[in-house]
Steps between C-alpha positions, in 0.01 A plus 500: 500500500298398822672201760166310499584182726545290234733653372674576841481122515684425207790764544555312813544134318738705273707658791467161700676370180732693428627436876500138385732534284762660713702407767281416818285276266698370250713413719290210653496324103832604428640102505560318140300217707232377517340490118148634479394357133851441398632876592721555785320695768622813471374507092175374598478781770546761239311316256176493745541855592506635098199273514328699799579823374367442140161365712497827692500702192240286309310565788575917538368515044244305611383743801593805294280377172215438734501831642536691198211266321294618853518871418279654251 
């Protein structure tokens, strides 16, 4: 398995997420207040971050698929 830069890209997003969801970043959301769409911050912090990491692995199938439908 090559590191094209797509996919350097995306294990980036995952790493920059996973760091989201730990203590320097979590940190900044971890209040019950304000509500964001009726969820206390900190839920809707973890909610928006499953979110992200589900997009960045829709988008690493749909890299892979193209690259294996590009080969002969």
């Amino acid at each position: 398995m090559t590191l094209t830069p797509t996919r350097k890209r995306i294990l980036f997003a995952v790493v920059l997420i996973g760091l989201a969801l730990t203590w320097p970043g979590y940190t900044l959301f971890a209040g019950a207040r304000p509500f964001i769409f009726g969820f206390p911050a900190s839920f809707a912090w973890l909610i928006a971050c499953v979110l992200a990491g589900f997009a960045a692995l829709v988008l690493l199938y749909q890299h892979d698929n193209k690259r294996k439908q590009a080969k002969p």
